[in-house]
N, C-alpha and C positions, 0 to 999 in steps of 0.2 A: 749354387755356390761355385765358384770360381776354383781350380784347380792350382794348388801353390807352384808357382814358375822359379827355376833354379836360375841366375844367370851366375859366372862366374865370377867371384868378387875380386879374384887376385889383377884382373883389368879391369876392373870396374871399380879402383879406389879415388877416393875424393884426390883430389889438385892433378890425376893423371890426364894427358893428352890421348885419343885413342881417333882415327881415322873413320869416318864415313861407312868404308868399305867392310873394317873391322866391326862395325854396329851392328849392318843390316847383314854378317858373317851370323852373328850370334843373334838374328832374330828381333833385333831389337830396332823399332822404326816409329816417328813422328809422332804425335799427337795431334788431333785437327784443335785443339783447345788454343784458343789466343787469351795466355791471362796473364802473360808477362808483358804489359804492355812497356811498360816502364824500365824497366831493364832486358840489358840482351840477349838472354837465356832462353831454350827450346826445351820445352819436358818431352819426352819419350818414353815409351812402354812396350813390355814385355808381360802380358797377362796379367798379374796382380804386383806387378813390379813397375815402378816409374821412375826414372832418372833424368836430371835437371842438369842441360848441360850449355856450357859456352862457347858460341861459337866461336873459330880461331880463323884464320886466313887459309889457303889450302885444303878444304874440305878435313881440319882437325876440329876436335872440340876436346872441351875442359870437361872432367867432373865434378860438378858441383855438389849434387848428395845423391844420393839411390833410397827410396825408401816404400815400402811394403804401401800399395793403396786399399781402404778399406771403404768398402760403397756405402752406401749409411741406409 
C-alpha cells in the first residue's frame, strides 16, 4: 500500500496558473500515461496524488482538478 502524499492545496487550487519550476519545487512531475489524447491537458503525480493540468504558454499550466488515485 501506498503511503498517503500531502501536497499543498492552497497552490494547488482548480482555475490557478502555477509554473513548471514551481511543480517539480514540490515534487510533483509528469506522468508517462498518454490518455488525453483528445484534449490538451498533462496529468501529473505525486505518490497517490494526481493532478490534471493545462498547459499555458511560458512553461505555466492551469489547474484543472487534483484528485486522490486509487489502484483497483
Amino acid at each position: 500500500m501506498q503511503p498517503i502524499v500531502q501536497i499543498p492545496t492552497q497552490k494547488l487550487k482548480k482555475n490557478k496558473c502555477i509554473s513548471g519550476d514551481e511543480l517539480e519545487s514540490m515534487g510533483i512531475f509528469p506522468t508517462n500515461l498518454y490518455c488525453f489524447t483528445y484534449y490538451h491537458y498533462v496529468l501529473y503525480q505525486k505518490g497517490n496524488k494526481r493532478v490534471i493540468l493545462k498547459p499555458l504558454p511560458c512553461n505555466l499550466f492551469k489547474v484543472i482538478r487534483v484528485y486522490d488515485f486509487i489502484s483497483a
